[in-house]
DSSP file (Angstrom, degrees, kcal/mol; ACC not computed):
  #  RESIDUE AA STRUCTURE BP1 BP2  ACC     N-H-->O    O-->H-N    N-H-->O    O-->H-N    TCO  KAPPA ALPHA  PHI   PSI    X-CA   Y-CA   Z-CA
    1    1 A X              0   0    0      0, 0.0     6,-0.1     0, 0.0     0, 0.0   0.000 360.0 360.0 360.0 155.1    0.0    0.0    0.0
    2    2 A X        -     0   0    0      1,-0.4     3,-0.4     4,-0.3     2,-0.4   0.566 360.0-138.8-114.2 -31.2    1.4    3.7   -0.8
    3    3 A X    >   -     0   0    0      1,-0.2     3,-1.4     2,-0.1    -1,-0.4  -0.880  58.0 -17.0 106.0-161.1   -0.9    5.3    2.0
    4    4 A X  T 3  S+     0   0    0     -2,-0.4    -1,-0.2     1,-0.3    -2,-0.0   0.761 125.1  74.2 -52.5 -46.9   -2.8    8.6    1.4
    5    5 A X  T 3  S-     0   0    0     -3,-0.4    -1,-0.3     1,-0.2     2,-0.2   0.390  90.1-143.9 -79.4   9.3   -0.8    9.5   -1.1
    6    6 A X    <   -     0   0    0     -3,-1.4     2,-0.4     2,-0.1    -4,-0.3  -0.577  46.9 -25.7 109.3-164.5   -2.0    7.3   -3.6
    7    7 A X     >  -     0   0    0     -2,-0.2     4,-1.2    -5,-0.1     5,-0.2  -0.881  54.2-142.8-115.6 143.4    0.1    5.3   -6.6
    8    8 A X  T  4 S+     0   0    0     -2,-0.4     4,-0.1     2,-0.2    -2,-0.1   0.290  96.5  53.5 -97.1  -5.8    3.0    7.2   -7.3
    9    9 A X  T  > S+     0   0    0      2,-0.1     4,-1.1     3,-0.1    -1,-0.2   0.531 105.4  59.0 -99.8 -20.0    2.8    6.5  -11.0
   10   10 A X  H  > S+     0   0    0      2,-0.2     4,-1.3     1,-0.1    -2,-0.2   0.774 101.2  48.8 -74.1 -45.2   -0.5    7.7  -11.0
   11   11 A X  H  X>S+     0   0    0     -4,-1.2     4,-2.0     1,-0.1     5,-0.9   0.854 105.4  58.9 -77.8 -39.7    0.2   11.0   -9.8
   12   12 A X  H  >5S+     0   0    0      1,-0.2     4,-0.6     2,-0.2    -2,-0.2   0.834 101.2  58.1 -35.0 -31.4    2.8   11.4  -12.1
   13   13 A X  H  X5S+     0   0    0     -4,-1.1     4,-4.4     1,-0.2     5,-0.3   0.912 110.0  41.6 -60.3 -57.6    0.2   10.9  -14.8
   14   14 A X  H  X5S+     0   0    0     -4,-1.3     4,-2.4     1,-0.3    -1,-0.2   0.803 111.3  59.1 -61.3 -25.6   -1.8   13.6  -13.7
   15   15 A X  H  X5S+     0   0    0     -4,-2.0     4,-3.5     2,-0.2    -1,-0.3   0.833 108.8  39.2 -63.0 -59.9    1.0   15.6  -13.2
   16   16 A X  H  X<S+     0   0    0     -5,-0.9     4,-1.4    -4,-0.6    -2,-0.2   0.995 112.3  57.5 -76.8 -45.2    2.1   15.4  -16.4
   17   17 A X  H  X S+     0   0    0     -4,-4.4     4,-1.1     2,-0.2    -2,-0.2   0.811 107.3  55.9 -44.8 -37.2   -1.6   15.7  -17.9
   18   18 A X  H  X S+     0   0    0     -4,-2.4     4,-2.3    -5,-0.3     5,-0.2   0.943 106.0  50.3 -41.9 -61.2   -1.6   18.8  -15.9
   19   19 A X  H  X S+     0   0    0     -4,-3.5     4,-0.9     1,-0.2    -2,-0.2   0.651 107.7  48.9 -21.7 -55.8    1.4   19.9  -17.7
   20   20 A X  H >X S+     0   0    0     -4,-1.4     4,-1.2     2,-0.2     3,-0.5   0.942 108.6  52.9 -82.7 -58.3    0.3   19.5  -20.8
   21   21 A X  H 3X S+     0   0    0     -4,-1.1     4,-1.7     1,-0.4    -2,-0.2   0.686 109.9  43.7 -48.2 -63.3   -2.9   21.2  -20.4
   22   22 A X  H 3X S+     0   0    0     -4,-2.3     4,-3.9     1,-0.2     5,-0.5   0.891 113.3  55.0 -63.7 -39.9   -1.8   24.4  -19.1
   23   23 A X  H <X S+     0   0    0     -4,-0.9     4,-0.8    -3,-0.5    -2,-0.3   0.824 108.1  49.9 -85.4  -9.0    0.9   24.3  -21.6
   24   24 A X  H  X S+     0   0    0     -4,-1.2     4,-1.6     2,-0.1     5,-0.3   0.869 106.2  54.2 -77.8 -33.6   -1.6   23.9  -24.3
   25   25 A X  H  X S+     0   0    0     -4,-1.7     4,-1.9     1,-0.2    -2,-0.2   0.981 108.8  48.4 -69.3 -42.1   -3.5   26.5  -23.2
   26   26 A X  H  X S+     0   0    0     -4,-3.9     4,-2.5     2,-0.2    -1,-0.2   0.801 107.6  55.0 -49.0 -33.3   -0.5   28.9  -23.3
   27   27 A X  H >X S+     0   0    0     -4,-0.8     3,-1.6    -5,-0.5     4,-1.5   0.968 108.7  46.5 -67.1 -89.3    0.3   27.9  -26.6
   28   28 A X  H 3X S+     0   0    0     -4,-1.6     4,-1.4     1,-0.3    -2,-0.2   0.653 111.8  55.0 -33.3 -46.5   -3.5   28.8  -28.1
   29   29 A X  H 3X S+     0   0    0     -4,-1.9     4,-1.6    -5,-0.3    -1,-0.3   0.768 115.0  35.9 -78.2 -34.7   -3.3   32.0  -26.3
   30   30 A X  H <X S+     0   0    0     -4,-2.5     4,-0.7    -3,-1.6    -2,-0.2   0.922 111.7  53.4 -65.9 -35.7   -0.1   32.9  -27.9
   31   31 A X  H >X S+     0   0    0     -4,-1.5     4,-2.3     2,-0.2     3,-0.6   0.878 114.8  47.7 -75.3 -50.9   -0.7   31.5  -31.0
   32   32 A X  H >X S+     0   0    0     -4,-1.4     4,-2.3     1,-0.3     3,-1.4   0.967 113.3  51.7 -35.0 -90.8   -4.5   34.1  -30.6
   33   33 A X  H 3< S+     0   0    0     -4,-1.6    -1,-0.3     1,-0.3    -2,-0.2   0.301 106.0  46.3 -28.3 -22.0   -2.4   36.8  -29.6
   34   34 A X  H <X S+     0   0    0     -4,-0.7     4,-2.1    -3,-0.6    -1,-0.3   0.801 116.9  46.3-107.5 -39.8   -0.1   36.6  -32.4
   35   35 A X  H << S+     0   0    0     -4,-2.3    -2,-0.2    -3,-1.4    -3,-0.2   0.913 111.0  53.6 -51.2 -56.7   -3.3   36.3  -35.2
   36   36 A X  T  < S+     0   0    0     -4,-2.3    -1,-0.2     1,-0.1    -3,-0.1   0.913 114.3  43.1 -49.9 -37.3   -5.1   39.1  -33.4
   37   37 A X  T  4 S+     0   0    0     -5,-0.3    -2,-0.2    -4,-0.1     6,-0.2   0.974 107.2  64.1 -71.9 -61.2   -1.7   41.4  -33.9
   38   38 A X     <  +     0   0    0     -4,-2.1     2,-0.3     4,-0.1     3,-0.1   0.141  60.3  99.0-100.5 155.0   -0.8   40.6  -37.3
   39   39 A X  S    S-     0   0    0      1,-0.1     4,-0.2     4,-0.1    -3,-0.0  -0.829  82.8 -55.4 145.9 166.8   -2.6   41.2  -40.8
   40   40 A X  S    S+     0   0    0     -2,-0.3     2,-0.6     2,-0.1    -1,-0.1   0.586 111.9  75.4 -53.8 -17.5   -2.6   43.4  -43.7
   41   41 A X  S    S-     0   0    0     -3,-0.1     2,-0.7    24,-0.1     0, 0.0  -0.924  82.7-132.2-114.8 138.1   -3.2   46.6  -41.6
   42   42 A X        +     0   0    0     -2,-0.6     2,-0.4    -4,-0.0    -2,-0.1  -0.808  42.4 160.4 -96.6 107.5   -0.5   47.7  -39.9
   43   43 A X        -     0   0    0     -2,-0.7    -4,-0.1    -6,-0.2    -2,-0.0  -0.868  36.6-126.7-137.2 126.3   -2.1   48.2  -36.4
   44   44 A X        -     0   0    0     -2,-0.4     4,-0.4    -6,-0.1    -1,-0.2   0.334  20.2-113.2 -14.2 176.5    0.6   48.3  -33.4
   45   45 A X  S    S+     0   0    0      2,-0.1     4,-0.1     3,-0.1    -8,-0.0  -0.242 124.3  52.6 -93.2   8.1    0.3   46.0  -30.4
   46   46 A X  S    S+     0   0    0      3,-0.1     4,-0.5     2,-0.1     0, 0.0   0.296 113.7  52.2-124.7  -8.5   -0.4   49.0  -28.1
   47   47 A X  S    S+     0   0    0      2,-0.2     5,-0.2     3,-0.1    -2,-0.1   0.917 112.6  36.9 -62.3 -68.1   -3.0   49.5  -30.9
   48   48 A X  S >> S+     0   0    0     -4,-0.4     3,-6.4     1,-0.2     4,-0.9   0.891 112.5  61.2 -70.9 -86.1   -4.6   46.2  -30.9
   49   49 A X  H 3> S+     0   0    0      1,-0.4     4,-1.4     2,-0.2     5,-0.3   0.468 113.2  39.7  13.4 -71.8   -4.2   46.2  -26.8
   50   50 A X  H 34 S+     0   0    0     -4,-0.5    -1,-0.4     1,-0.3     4,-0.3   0.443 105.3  65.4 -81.0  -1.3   -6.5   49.4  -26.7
   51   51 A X  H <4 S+     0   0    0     -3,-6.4    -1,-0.3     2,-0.1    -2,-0.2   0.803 118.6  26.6 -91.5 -57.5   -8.8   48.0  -29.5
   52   52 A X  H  < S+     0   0    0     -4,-0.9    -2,-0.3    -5,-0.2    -3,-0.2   0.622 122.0  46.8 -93.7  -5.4   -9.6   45.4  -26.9
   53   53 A X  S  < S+     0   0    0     -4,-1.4     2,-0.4    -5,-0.3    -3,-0.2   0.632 135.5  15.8 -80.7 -48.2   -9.2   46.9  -23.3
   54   54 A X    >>  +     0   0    0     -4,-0.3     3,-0.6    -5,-0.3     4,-0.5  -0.384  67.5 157.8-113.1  58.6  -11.1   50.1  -24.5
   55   55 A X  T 34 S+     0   0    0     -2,-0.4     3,-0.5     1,-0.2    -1,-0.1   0.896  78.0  62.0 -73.8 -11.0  -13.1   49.4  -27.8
   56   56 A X  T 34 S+     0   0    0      1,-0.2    -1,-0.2     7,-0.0    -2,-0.1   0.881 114.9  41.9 -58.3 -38.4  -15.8   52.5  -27.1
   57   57 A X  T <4 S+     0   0    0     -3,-0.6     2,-0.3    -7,-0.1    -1,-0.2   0.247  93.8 106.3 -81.9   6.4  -12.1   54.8  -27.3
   58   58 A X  S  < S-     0   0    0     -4,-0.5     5,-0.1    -3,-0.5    -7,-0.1  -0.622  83.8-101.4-102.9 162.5  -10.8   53.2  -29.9
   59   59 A X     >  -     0   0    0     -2,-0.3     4,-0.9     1,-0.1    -1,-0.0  -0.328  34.7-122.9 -60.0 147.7  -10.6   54.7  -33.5
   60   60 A X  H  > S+     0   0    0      2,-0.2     4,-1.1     3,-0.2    -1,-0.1   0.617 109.8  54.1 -90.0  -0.5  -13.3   53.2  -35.7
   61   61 A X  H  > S+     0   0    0      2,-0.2     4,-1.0     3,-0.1     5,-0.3   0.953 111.8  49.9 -62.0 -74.9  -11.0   51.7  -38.3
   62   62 A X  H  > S+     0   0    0      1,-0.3     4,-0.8     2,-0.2    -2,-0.2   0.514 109.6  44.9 -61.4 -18.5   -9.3   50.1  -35.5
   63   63 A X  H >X S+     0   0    0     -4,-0.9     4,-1.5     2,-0.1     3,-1.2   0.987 111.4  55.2 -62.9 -71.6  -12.2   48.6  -33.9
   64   64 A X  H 3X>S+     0   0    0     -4,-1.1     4,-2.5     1,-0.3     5,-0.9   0.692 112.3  44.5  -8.7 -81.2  -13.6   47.4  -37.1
   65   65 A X  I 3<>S+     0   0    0     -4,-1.0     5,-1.8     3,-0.3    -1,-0.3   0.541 119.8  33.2  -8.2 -65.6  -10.6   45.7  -37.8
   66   66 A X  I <<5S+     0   0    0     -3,-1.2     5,-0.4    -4,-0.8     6,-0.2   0.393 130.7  30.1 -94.4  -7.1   -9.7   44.0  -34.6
   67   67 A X  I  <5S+     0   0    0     -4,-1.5     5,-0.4    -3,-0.5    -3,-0.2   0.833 127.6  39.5-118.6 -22.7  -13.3   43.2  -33.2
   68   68 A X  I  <5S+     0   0    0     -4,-2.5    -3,-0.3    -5,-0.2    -4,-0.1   0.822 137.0  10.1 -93.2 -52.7  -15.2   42.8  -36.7
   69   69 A X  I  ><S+     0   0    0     -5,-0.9     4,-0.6     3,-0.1     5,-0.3   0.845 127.3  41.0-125.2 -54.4  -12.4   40.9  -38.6
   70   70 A X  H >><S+     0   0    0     -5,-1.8     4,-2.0    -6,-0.2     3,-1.9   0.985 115.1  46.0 -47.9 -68.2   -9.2   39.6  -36.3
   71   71 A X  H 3> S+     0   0    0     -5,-0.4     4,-2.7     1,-0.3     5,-0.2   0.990 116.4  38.3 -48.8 -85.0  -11.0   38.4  -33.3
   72   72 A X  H 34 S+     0   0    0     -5,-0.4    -1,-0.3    -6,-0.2     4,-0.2   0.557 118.3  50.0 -52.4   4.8  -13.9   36.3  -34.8
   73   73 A X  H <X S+     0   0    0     -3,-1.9     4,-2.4    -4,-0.6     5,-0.2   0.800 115.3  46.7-100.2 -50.5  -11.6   34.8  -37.7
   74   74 A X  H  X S+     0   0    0     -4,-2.0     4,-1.4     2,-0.3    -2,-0.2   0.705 111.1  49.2  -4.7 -59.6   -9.2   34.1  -34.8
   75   75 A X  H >< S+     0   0    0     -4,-2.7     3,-2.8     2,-0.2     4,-0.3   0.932 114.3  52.5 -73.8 -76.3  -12.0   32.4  -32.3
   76   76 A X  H 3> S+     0   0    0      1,-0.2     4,-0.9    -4,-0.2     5,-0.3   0.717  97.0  56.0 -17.1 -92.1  -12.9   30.5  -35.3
   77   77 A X  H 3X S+     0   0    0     -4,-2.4     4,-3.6     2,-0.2    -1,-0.2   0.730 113.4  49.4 -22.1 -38.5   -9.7   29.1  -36.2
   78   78 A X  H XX S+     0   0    0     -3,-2.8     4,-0.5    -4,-1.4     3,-0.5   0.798 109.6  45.7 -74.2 -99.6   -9.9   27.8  -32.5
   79   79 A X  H >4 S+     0   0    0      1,-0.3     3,-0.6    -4,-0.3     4,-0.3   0.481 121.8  43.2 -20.6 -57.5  -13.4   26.2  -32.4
   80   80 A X  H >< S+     0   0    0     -4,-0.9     3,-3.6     1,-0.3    -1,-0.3   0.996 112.0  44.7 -49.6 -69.3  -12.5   24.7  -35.6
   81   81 A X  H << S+     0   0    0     -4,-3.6    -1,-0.3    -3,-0.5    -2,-0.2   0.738 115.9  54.8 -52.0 -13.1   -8.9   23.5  -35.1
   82   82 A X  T <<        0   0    0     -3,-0.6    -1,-0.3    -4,-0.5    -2,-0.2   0.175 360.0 360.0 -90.2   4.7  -10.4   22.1  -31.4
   83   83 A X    <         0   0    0     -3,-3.6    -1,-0.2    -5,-0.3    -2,-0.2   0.220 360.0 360.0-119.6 360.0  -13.3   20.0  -33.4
């Protein structure tokens, strides 16, 4: 018997399934982040940042842009590539 703690290969498992998990989720959220920034208009990262912390202050190009075209092709790509 191991006790309280369990099978000791068993946490490892989880452990490492933890791992992975978080480090997928870091991965999609760069991988977002890098789609949102980038594109045929040349929009800034302190640009996009304020597009999506403030979008009532933001320029309406630059709303349009990042909340009409980046974002939702972006969320897409996820829902798909996760399906």
């Amino acid at each position: 018997m191991h006790g309280a703690l369990g099978n000791p290969s068993e946490t490892r498992r989880k452990v490492s399934r933890r791992r992975l998990l978080l480090g997928s989720v870091a991965l999609i959220l760069a991988f977002l982040a890098l789609d949102i920034g980038s594109g045929a208009a040349a929009l800034s990262w302190q640009q996009v940042l304020h597009a999506l912390s403030h979008p009532q202050e933001t320029s309406a190009t630059a709303h349009f842009i990042v909340w009409e075209l980046r974002l939702p092709q972006a969320l897409m790509a996820i829902v798909v590539g996760a399906s």
